[in-house]
C-alpha positions in Angstrom: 194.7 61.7 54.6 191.6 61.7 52.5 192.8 60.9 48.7 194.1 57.7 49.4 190.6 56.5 50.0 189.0 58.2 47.3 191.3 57.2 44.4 190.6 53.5 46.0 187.5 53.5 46.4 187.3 54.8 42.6 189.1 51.6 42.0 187.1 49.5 44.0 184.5 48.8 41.3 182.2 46.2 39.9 185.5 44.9 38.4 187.4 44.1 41.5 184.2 42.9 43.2 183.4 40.9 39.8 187.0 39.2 39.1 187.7 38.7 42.7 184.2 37.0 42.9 184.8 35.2 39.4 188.4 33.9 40.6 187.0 32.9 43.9 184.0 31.2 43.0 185.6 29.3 39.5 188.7 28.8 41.2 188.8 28.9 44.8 192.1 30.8 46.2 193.8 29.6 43.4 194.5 32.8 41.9 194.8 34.8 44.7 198.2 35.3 43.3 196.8 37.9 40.8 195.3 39.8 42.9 198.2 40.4 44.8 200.4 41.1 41.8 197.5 43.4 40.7 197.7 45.5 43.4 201.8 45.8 43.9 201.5 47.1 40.3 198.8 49.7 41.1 201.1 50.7 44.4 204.1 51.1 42.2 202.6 53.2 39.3 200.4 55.3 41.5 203.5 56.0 43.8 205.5 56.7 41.1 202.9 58.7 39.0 202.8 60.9 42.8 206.1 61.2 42.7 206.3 63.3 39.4 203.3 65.2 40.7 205.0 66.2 43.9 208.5 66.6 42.8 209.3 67.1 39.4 211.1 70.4 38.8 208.3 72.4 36.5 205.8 72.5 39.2 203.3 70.7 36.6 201.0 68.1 36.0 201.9 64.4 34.9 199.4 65.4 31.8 202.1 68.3 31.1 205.2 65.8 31.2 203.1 63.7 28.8 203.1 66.6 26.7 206.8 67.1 27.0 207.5 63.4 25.0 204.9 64.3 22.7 201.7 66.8 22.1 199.9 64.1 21.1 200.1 62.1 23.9 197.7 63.4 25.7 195.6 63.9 23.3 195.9 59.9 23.1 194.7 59.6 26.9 192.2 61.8 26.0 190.6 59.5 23.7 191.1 56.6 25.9 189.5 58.5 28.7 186.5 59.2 26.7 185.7 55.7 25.6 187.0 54.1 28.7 184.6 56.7 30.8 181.6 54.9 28.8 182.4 51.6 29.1 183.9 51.9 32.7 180.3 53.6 33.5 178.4 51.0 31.4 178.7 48.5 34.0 179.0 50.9 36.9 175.8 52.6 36.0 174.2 49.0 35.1 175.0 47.6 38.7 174.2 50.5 40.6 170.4 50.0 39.3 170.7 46.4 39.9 172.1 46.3 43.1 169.7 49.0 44.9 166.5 47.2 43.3 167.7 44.1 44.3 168.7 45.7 48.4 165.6 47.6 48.2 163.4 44.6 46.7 161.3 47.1 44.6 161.1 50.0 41.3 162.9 48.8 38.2 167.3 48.4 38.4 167.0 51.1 34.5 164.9 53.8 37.2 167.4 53.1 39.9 170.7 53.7 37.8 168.5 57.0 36.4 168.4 58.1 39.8 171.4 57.8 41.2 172.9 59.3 38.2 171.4 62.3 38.6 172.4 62.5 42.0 176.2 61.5 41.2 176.2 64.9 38.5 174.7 67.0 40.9 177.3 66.0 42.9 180.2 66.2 40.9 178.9 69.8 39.8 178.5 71.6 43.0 180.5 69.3 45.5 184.1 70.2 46.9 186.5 67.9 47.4 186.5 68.2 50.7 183.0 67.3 50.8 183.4 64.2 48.5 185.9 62.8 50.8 183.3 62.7 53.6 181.1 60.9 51.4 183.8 58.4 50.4 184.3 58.0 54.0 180.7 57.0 54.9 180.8 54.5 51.5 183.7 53.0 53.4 182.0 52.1 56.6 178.9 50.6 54.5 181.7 49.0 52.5 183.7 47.4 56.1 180.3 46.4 57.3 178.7 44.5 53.9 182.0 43.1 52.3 183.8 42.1 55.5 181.2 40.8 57.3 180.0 38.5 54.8 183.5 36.9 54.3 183.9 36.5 58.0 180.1 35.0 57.9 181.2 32.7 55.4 184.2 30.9 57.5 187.5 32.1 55.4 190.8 29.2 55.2 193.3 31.1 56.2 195.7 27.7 55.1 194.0 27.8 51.6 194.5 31.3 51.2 198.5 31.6 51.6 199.0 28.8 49.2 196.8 30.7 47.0 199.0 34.1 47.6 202.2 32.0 46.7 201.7 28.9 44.8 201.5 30.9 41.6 199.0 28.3 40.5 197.1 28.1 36.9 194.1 25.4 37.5 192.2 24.3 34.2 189.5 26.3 32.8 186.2 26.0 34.2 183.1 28.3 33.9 182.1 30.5 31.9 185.6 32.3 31.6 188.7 30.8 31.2 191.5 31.1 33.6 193.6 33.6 31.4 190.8 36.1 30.8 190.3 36.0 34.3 193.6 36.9 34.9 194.2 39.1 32.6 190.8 41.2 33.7 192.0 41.3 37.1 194.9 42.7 36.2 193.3 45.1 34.5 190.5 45.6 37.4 193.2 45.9 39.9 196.6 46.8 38.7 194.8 49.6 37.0 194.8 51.5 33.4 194.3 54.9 32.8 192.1 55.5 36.0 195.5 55.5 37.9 196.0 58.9 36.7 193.1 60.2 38.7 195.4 60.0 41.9 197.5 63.2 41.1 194.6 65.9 40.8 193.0 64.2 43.8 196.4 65.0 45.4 196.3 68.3 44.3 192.7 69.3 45.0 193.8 68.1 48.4 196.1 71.1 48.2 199.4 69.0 48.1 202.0 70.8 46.3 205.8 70.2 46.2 208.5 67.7 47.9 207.1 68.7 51.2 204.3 66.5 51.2 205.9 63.3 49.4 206.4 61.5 52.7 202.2 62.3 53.5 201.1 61.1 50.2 203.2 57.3 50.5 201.3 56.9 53.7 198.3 58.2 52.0 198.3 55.9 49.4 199.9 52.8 51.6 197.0 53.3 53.7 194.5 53.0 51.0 195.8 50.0 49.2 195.4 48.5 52.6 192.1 48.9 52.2 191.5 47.8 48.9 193.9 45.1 49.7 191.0 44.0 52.9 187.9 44.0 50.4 189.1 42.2 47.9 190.4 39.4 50.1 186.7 39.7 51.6 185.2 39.3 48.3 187.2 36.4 47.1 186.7 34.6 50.7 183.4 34.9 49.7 183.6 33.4 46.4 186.2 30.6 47.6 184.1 29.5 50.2 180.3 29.9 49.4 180.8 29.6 45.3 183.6 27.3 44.5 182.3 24.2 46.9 178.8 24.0 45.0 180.8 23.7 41.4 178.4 26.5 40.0 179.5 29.1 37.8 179.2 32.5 38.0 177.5 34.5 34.6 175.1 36.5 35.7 174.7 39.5 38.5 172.3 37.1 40.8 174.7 34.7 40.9 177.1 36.8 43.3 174.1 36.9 45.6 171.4 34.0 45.2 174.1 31.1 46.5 174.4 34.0 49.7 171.1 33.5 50.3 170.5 30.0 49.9 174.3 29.7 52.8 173.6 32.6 55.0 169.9 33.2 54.7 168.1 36.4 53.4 170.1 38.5 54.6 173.0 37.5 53.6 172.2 38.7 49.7 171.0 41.9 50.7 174.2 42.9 52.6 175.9 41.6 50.0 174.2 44.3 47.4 174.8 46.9 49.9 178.2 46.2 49.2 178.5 46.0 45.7 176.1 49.4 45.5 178.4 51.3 47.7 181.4 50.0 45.6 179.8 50.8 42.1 178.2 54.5 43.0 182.1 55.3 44.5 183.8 54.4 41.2 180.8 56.1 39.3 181.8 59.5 41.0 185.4 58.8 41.4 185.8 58.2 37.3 183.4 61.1 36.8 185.8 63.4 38.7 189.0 61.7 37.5 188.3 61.6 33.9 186.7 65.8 33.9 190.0 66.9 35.2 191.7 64.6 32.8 190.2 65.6 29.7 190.1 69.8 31.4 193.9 69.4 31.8 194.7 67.6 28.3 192.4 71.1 27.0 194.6 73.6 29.0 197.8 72.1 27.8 196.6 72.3 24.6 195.7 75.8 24.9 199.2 76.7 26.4 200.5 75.3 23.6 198.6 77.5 21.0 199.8 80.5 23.3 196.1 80.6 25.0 196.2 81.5 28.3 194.4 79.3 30.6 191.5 80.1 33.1 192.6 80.8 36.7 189.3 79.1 37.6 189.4 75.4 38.6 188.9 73.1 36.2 185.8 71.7 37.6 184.3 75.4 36.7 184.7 74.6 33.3 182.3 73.6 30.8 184.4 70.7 29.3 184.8 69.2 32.7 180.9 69.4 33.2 180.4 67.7 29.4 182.9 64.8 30.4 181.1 64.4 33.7 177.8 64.5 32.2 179.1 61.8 29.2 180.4 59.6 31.5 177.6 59.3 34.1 174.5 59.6 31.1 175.9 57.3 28.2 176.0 54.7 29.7 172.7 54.4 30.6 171.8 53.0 27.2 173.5 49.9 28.6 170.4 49.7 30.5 167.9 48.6 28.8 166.7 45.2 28.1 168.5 42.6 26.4 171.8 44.6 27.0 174.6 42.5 27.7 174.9 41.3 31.9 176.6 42.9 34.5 179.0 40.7 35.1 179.9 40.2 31.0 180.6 43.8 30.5 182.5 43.9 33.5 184.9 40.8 32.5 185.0 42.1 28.9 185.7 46.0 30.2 188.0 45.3 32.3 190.6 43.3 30.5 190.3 45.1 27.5 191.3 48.2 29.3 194.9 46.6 30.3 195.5 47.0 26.7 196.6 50.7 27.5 198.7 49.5 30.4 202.2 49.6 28.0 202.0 53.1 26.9 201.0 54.4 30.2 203.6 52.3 32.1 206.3 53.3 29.0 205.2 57.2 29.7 205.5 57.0 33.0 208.9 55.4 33.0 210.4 57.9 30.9 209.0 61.5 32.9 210.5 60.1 35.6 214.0 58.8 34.3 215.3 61.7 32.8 216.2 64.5 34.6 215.1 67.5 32.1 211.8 66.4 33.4 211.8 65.3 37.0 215.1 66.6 38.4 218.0 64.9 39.6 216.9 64.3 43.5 214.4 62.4 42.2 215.4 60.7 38.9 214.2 57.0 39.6 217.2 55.1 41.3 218.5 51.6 39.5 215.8 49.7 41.7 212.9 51.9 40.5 214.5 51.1 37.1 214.3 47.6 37.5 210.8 47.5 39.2 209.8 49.7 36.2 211.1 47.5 33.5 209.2 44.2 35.1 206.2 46.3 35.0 206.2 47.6 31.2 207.0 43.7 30.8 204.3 43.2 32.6 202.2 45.3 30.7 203.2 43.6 27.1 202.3 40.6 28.3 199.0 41.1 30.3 198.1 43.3 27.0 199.2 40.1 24.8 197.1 38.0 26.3 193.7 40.4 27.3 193.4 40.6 23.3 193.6 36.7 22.9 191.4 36.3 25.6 188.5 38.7 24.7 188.9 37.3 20.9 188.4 33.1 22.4 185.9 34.8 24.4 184.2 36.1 21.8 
């Protein structure tokens, strides 16, 4: 196992940490619904998206079935990974400052994220993927330690918390955002958008290639939603029980930590930042990664099409992967300065305007894997995964629908 944790851990960003602590903290468990809706739809896609990795009959990418419905679809996901890399990274990069001045209590949160950018590309330029999943794998213990041990400090309701899993409750708005952008943004957060694409080259950096290792990659992937699944349960606790009962609302970065502080004394903020650093520098290199072999694959496809032949080097060897990495991990950055918009603003904002994607990339997914010219017929999707499907693209309308209203009340 090892890309199970990394593609979560991409995931698990400022905007799980954000929503979960939003919803929690305006709402209680009321909501806790979403987030377990969220995160069935991100098993379902990602499984599915693996599935056409492993088993479709070409031997290809999901980028090259893409390019099978049309050539210009993934040049469309190109585009979408190019502005969503900034803006994803805009709050990453932000919050990665923030939170290590704030753990650290010293040097300017703009210095910090300067830093630790510079680390993250050196990283993504020379580091194998097998040495990235170590990393990941020390982020996770820091994650355990910070996330889960404040929500267990904080006295979860285990009562509370089932009714909040299956109530399907909508309380009235309160706060500073409204019930359905808060919704819609974890939908977004969690059930995913074009970052659930990363999974496949991470499976395939892994060296898994071919039917063989379908069975591996379900219990690679169970195992890390079961993780993800953990931490944001932690994360909401924390909201539920230490933000909701003072009636305060939650619109700025210090807000997720200054209550912790005032209920579980001075350490209990600074273990808190621990966490959200370690959850914002693991998305910053996970998205790097995800959207340089995004962008290097939409390149070679278009190359193959033009009757170029490819590089036999990896992708990471190649300068467009290097220029994505580098955009994604040093535009941002102008986000930085003062009188920006907050952390937690541009990650409400990002985040729900993302799931606008969510219906072509659930409508592209569902047709590479119904038809058999693509995929095969041993592993055509079966009536159920037709069904499932369908409710998702639904799904998708909707939470699209609504993400658009939202940011426009919003704004």
């Amino acid at each position: 196992m090892g890309p199970g944790i990394v593609i979560v851990l991409t995931w698990l960003g400022a905007g799980d940490l954000v929503d979960a602590a939003v919803a929690g903290g305006n709402y209680g468990y009321a909501l806790m619904w979403a987030l377990m809706l969220a995160l069935l739809v991100r098993f379902i896609f990602v499984s599915i998206l693996a599935k056409y990795q492993l088993c479709n009959q070409h031997g290809e990418s999901v980028m090259s079935g893409f390019q099978r419905i049309h050539p210009y679809l993934p040049i469309f996901f190109a585009i979408v990974a190019f502005l969503l890399g900034h803006f994803y990274g805009s709050y990453m990069v932000k919050g990665a400052g923030e939170a290590f001045s704030k753990m650290v209590g010293f040097g300017q949160p703009w210095a910090w994220s300067i830093f630790w950018v510079c680390l993250v590309v050196i990283l993504c330029f020379k580091g194998v993927f097998s040495r990235i999943e170590i990393v990941f794998f020390v982020f996770l213990g820091l994650l355990s330690v910070s996330l889960i041990g404040v929500a267990a400090w904080s006295g979860p309701s285990p009562v509370e918390a089932f009714k909040g899993v299956f109530l399907f409750s909508m309380p009235e708005d309160t706060g500073s955002f409204g019930v359905l952008l808060v919704v819609t943004s974890l939908i977004g957060a969690v059930g995913g958008s074009i970052t659930n694409l990363f999974y496949p080259y991470f499976i395939d950096k892994k060296n898994w290639r071919g039917p063989k290792y379908r069975k591996l990659q379900l219990y690679d992937l169970a195992f890390g939603v079961c993780v993800l699944i953990i931490l944001d349960l932690a994360i909401w606790t924390v909201g539920a029980e230490i933000l909701h009962p003072t009636g305060k609302s939650i619109s700025d970065f210090d807000d997720l930590a200054g209550l912790l502080n005032i209920a579980l004394g001075k350490f209990g903020g600074a273990i808190f930042y621990l966490g959200v650093f370690g959850a914002v520098i693991t998305s910053a290199i996970g998205n790097a990664l995800g959207f340089g072999y995004l962008v290097g694959d939409v390149a070679d496809q278009r190359n193959k099409a033009k009757g170029i032949s490819s590089s036999s080097a990896p992708i990471e060897k190649s300068r467009l992967y290097k220029i994505v990495v580098v955009w994604t991990l040093f535009s941002p950055l102008i986000w930085t300065i003062p009188g920006a918009p907050g952390f937690v603003e541009l990650t409400i904002i990002v985040n729900a305007a993302s799931v606008v994607v969510l219906p072509v990339l659930s409508a592209s997914i569902w047709y590479i894997t119904s038809r058999k010219n693509f995929i095969g017929t041993a592993y055509r999707n079966k009536w159920w995964e037709h069904a499932v499907m369908g409710f998702l693209f639904a799904l998708a309308i909707w939470a699209s629908w609504n993400s658009v209203y939202a940011i426009a009340e919003y704004l």
